[in-house]
N, CA and C atoms as an extended XYZ file, in Angstrom:
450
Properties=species:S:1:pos:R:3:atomname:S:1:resname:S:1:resid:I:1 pbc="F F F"
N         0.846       -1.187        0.000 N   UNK     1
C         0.000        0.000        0.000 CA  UNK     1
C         0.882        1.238        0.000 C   UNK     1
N         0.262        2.178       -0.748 N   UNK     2
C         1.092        3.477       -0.514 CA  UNK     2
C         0.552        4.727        0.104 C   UNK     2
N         1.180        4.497        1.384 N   UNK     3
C         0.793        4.737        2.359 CA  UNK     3
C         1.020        6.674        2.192 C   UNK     3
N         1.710        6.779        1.266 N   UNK     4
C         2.221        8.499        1.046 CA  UNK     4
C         0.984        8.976        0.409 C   UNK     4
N         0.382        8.544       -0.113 N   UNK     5
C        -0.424        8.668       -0.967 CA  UNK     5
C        -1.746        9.168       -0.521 C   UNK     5
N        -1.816        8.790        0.469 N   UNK     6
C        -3.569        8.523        1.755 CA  UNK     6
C        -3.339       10.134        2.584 C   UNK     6
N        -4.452       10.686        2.073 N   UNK     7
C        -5.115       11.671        3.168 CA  UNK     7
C        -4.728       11.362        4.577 C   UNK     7
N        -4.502       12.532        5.059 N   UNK     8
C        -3.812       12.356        6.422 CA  UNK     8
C        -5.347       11.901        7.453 C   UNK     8
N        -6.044       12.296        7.405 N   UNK     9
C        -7.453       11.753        7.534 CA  UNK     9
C        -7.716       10.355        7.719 C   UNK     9
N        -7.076        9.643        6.669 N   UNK    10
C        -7.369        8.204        6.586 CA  UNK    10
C        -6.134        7.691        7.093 C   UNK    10
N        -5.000        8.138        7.161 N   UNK    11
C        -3.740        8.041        7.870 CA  UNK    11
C        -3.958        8.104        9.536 C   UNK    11
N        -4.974        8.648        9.527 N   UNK    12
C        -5.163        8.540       11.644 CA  UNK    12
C        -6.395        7.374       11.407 C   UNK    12
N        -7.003        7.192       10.701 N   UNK    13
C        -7.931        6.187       10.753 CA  UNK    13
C        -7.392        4.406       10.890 C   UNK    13
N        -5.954        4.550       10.093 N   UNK    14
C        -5.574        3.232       10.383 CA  UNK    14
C        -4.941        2.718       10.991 C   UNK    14
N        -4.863        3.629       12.414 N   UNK    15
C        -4.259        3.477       13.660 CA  UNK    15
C        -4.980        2.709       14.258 C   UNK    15
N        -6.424        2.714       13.842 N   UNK    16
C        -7.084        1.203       14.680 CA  UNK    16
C        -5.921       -0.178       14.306 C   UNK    16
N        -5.656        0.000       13.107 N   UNK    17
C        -5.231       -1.693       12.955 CA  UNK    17
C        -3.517       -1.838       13.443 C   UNK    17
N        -3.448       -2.253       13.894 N   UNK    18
C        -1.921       -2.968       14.232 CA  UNK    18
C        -1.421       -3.125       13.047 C   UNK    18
N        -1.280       -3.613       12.047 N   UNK    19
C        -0.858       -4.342       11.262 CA  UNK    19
C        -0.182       -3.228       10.112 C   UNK    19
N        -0.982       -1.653       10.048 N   UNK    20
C        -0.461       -0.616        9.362 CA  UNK    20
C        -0.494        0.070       10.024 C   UNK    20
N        -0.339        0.174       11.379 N   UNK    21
C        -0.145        1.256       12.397 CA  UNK    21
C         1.083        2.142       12.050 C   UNK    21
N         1.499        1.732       12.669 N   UNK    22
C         2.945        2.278       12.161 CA  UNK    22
C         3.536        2.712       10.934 C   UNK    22
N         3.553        2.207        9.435 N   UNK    23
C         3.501        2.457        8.348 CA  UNK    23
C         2.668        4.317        8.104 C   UNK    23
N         1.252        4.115        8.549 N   UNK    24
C         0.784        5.422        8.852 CA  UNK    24
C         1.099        6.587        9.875 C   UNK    24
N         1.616        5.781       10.420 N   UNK    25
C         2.002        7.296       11.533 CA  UNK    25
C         3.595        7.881       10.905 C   UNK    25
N         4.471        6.891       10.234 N   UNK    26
C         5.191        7.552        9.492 CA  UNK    26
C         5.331        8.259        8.145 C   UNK    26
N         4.187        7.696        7.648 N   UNK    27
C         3.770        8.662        6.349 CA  UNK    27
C         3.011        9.546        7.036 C   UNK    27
N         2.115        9.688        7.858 N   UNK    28
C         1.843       11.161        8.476 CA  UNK    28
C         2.475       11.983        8.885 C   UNK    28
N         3.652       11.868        9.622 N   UNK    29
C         4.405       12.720       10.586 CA  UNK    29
C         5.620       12.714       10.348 C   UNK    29
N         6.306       11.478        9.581 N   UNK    30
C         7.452       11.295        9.131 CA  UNK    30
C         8.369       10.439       10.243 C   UNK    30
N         7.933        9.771       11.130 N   UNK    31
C         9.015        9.735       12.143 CA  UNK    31
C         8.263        8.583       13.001 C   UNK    31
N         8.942        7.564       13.591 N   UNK    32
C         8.140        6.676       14.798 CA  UNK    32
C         8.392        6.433       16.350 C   UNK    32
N         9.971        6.244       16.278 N   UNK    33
C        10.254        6.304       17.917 CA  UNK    33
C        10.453        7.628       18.040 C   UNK    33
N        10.567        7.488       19.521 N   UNK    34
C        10.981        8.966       20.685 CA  UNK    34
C        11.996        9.942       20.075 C   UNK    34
N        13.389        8.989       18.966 N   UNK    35
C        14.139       10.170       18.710 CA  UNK    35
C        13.598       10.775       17.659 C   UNK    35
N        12.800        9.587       16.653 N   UNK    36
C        12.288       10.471       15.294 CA  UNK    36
C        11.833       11.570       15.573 C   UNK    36
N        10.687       11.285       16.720 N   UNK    37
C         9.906       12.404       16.505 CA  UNK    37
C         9.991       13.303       17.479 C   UNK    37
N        11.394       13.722       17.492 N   UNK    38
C        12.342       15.215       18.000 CA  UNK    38
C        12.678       15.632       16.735 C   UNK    38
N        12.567       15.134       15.625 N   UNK    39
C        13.138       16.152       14.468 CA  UNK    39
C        12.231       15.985       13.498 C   UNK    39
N        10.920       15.944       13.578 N   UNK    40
C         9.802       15.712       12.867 CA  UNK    40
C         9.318       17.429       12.451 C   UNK    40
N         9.049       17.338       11.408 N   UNK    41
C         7.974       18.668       11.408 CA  UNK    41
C         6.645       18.200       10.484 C   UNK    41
N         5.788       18.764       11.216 N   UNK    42
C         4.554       18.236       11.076 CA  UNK    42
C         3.613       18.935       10.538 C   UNK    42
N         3.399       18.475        9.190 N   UNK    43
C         2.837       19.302        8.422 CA  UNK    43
C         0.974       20.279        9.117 C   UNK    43
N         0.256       21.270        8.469 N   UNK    44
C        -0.424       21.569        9.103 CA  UNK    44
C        -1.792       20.994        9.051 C   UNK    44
N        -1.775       19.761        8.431 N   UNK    45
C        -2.631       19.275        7.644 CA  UNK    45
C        -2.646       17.877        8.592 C   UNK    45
N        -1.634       17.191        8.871 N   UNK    46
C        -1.580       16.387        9.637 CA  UNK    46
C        -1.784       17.042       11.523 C   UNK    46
N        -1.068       17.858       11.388 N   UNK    47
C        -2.029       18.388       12.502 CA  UNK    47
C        -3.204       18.563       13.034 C   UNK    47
N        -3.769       18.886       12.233 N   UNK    48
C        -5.469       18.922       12.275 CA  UNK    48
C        -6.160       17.251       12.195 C   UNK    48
N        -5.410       16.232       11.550 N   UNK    49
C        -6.089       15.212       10.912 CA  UNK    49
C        -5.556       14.392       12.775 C   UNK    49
N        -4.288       14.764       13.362 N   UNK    50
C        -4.082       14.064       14.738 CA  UNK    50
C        -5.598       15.727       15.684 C   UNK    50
N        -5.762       16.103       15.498 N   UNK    51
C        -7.090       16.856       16.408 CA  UNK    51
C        -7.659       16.132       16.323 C   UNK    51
N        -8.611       16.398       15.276 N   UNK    52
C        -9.840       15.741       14.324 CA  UNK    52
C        -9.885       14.308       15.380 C   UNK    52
N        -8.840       13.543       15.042 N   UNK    53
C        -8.786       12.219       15.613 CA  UNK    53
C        -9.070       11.823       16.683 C   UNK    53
N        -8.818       12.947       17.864 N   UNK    54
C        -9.389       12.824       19.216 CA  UNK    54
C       -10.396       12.636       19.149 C   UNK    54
N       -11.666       12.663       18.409 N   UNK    55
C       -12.908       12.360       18.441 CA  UNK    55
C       -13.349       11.247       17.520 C   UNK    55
N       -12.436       10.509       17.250 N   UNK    56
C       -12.407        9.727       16.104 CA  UNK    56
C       -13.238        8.486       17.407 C   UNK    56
N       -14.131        6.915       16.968 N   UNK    57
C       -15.214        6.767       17.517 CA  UNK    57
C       -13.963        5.604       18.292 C   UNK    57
N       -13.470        5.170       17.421 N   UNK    58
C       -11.840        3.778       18.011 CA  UNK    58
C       -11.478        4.580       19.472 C   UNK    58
N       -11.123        4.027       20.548 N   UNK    59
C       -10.219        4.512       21.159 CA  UNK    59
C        -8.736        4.237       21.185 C   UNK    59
N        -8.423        3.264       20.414 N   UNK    60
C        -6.926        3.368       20.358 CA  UNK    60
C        -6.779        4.371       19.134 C   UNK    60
N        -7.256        4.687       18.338 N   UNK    61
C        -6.988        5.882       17.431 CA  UNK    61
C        -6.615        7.094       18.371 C   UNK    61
N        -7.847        7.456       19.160 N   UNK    62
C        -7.344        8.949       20.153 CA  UNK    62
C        -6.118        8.260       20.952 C   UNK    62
N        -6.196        7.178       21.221 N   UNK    63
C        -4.572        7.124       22.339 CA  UNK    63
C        -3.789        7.113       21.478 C   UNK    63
N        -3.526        7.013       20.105 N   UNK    64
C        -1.868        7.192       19.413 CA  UNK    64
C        -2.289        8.956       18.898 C   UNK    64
N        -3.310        9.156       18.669 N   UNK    65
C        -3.390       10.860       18.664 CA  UNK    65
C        -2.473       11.214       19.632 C   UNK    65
N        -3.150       11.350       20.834 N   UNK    66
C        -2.502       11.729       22.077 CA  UNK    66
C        -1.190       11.465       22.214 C   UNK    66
N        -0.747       10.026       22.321 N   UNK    67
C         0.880        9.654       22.028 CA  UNK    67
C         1.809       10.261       21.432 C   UNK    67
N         1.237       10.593       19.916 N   UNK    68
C         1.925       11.385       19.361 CA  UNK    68
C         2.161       12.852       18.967 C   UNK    68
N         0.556       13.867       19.795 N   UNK    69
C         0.493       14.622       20.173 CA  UNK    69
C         1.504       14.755       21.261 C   UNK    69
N         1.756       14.245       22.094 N   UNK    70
C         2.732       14.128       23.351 CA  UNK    70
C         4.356       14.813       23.274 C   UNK    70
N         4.734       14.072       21.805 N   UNK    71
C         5.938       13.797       21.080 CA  UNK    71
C         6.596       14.523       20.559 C   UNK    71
N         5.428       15.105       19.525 N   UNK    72
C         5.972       16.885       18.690 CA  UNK    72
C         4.546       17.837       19.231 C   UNK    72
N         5.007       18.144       20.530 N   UNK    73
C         4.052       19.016       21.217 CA  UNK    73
C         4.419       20.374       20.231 C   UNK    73
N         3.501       20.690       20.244 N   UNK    74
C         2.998       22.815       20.032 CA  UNK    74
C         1.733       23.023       20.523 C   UNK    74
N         1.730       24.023       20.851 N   UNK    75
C         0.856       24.888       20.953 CA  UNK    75
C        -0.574       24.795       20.678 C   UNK    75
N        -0.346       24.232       18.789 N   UNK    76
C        -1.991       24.188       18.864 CA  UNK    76
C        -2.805       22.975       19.150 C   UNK    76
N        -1.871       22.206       20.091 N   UNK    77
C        -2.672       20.787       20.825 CA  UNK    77
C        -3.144       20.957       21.896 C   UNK    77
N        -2.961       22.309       22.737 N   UNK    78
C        -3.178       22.369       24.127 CA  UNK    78
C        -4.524       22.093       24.470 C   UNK    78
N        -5.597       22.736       23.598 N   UNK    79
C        -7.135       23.135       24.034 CA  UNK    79
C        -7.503       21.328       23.452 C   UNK    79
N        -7.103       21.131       22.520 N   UNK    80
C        -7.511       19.943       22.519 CA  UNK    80
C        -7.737       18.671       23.128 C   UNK    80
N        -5.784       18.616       23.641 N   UNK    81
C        -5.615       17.299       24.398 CA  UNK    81
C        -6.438       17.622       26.105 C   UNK    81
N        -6.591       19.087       26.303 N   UNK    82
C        -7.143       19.345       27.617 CA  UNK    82
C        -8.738       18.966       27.358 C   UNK    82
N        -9.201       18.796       26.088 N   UNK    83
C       -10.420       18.782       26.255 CA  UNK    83
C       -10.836       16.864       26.419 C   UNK    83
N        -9.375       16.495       25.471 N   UNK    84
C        -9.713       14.775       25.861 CA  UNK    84
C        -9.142       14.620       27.199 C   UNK    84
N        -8.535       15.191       27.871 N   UNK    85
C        -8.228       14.741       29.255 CA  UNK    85
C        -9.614       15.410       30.236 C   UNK    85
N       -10.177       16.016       29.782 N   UNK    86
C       -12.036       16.025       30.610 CA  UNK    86
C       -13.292       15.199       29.719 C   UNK    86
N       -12.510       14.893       28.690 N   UNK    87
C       -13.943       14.321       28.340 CA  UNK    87
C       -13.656       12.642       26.981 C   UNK    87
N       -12.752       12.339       27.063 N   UNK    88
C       -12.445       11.031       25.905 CA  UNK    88
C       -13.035       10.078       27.202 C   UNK    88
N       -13.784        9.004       26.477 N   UNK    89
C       -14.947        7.731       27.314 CA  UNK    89
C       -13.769        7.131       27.561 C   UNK    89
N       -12.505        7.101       27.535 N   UNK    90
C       -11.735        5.836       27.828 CA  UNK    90
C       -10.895        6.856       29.322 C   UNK    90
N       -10.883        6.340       30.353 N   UNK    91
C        -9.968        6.476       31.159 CA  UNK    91
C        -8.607        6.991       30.723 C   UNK    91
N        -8.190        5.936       30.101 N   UNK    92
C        -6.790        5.365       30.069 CA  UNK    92
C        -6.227        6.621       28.981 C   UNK    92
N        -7.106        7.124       27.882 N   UNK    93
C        -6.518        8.001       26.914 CA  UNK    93
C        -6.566        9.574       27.947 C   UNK    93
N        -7.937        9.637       28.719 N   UNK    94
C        -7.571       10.680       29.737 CA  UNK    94
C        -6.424       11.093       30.929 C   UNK    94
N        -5.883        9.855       31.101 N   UNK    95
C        -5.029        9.941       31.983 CA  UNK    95
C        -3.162       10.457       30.793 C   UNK    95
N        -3.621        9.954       30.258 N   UNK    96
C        -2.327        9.876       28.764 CA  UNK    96
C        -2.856       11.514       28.493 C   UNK    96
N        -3.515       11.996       28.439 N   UNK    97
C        -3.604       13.348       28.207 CA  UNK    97
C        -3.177       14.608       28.771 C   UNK    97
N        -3.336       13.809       29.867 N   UNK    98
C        -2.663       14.523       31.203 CA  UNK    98
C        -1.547       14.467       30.975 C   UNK    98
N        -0.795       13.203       31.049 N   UNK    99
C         0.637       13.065       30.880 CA  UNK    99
C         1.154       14.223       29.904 C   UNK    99
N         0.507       14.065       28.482 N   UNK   100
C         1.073       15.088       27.515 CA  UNK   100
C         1.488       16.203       27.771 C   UNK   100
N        -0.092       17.031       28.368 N   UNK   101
C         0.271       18.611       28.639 CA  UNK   101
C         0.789       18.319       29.520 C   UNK   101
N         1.445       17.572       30.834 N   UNK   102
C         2.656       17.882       32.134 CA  UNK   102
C         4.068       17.469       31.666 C   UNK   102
N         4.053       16.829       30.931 N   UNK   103
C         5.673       15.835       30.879 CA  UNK   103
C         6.403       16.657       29.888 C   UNK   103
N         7.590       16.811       30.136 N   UNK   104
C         8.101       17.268       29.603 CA  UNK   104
C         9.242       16.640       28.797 C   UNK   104
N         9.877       15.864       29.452 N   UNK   105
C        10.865       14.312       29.013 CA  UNK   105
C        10.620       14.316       27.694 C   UNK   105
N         8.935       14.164       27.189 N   UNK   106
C         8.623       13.623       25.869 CA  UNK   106
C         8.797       14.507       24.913 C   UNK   106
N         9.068       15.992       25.320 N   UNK   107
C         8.735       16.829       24.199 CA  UNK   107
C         9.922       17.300       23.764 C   UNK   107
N         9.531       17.324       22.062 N   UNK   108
C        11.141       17.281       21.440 CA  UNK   108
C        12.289       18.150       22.171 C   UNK   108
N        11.755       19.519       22.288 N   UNK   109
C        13.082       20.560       23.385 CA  UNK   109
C        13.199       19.608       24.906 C   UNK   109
N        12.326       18.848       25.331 N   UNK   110
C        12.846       18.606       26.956 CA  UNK   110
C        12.166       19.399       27.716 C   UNK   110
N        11.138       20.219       27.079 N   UNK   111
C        10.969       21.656       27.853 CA  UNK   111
C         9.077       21.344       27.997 C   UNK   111
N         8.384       21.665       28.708 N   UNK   112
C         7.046       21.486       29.035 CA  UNK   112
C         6.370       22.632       28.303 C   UNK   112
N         5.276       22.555       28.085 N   UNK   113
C         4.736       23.435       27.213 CA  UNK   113
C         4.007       24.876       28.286 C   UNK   113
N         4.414       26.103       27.165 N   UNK   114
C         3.756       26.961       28.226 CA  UNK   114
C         2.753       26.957       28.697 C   UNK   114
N         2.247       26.222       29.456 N   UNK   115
C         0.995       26.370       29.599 CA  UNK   115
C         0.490       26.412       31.569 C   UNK   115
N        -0.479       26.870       31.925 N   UNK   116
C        -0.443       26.821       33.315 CA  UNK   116
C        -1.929       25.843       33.290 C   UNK   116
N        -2.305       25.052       33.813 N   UNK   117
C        -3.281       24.139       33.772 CA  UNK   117
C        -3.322       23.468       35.293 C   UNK   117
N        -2.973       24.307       36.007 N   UNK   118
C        -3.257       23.653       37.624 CA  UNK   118
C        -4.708       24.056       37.863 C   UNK   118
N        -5.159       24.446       37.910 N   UNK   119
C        -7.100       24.742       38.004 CA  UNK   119
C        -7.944       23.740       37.357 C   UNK   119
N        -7.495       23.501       35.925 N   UNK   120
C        -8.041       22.281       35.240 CA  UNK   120
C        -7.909       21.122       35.847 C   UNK   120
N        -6.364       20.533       36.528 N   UNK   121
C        -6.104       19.528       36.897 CA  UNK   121
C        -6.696       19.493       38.378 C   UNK   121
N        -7.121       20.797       38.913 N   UNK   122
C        -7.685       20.588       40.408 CA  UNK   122
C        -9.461       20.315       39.835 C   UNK   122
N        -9.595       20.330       39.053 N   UNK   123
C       -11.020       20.151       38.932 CA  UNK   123
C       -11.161       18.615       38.043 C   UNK   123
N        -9.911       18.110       37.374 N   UNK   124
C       -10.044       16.838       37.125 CA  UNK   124
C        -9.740       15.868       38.346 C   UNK   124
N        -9.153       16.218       39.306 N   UNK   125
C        -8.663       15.940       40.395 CA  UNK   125
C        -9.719       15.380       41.454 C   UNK   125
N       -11.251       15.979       41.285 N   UNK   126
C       -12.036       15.941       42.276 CA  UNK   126
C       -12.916       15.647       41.387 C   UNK   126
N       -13.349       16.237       40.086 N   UNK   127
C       -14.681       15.192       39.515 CA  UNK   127
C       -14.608       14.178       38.358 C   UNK   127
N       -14.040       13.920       37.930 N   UNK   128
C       -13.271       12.828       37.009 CA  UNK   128
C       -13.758       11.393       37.506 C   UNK   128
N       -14.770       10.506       37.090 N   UNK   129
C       -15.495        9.850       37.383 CA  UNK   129
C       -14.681        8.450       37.494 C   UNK   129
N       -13.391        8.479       36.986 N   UNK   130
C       -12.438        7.178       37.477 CA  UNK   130
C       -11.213        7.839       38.094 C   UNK   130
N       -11.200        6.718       39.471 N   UNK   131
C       -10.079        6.732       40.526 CA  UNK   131
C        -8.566        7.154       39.651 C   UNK   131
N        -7.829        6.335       38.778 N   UNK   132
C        -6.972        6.020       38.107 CA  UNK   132
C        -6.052        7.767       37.991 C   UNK   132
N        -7.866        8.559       36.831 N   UNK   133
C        -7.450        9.782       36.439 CA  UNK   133
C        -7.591       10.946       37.618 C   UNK   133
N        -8.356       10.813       38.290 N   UNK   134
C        -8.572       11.633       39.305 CA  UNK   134
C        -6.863       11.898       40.411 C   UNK   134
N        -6.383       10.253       40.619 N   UNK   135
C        -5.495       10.235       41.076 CA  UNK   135
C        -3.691       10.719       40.533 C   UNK   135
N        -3.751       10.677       38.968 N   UNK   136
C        -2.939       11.421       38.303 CA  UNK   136
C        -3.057       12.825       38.304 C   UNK   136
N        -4.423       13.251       38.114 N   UNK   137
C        -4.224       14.935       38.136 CA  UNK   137
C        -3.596       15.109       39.255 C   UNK   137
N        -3.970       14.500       40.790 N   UNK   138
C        -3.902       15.098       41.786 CA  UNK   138
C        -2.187       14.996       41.888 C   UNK   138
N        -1.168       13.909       41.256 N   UNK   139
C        -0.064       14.011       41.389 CA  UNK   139
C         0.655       15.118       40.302 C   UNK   139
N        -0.002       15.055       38.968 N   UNK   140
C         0.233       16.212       38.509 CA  UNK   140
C         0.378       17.571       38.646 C   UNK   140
N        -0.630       17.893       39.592 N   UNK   141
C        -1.115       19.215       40.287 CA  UNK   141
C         0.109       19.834       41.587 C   UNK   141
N         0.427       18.450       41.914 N   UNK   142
C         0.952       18.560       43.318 CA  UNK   142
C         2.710       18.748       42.558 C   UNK   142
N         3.208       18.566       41.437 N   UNK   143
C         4.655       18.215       40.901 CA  UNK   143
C         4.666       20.193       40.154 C   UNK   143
N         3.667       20.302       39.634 N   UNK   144
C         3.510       21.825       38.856 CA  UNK   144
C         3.488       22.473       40.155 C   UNK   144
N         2.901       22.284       41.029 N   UNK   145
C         2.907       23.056       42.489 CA  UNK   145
C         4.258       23.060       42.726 C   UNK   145
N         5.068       22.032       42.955 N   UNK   146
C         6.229       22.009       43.928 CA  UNK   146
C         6.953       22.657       42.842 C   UNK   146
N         7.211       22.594       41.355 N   UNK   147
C         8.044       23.193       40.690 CA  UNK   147
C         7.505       24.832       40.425 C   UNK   147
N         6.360       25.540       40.840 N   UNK   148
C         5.973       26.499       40.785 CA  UNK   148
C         6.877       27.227       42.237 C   UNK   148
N         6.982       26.736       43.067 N   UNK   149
C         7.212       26.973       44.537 CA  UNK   149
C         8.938       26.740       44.847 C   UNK   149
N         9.483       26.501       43.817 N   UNK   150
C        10.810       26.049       43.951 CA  UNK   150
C        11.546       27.108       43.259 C   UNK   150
């Protein structure tokens, strides 16, 4: 298959399957492990098609969104991935959302994104309807605190 060829659209769509997972996320983004995608640039088209995807109906589609939202963080993922970390049906991609906007390790500079999101995470913290995520914001909240205070 030629995978260069496919709408970036249908390129996040075949992240359901294992089998061309990968094949597509590198004709989308250009890049697959942790170091690729520090020197990835990501077109603006594939940008939108990893948004878009957060609402895509698969949930492993939004968790390699998110994943790789994580990876070549900017700017215009913030409102997004904050909106799947209050509202994607899967736990597990909410808690991974979180991770994104806090971690910094993952993002190509090393550097966390500007963003201040301790209010969000105190309110995912207390109504977030699974233990799992509730219990990440609250360590999240508490690590942006201590590095706010340091």
């Amino acid at each position: 298959m030629n995978y260069h060829g496919l709408p970036p659209s249908q390129l996040v769509d075949l992240f359901a399957d294992k089998t061309q997972r990968n094949a597509a996320i590198v004709a989308l983004i250009g890049g697959l492990t942790a170091t690729e995608l520090r020197r990835v640039s990501v077109s603006d088209a594939a940008k939108q098609a990893l948004i878009t995807g957060l609402k895509h109906p698969n949930s492993k589609v939004r968790w390699w969104c998110i994943q790789l939202m994580d990876h070549v963080a900017d700017e215009s993922y913030l409102t997004p991935l904050l909106e799947a970390a209050k509202t994607d049906a899967t736990p597990k991609n909410r808690r991974h959302a979180l991770h994104a906007l806090t971690c910094e390790v993952c993002k190509p500079d090393r550097c966390a994104l500007d963003i201040d999101i301790r209010a969000e995470l105190a309110t995912i913290a207390h109504t977030d309807p699974d233990a799992s995520v509730r219990l990440m914001a609250r360590q999240e909240l508490a690590e942006l605190n201590a590095k706010k205070s340091a």
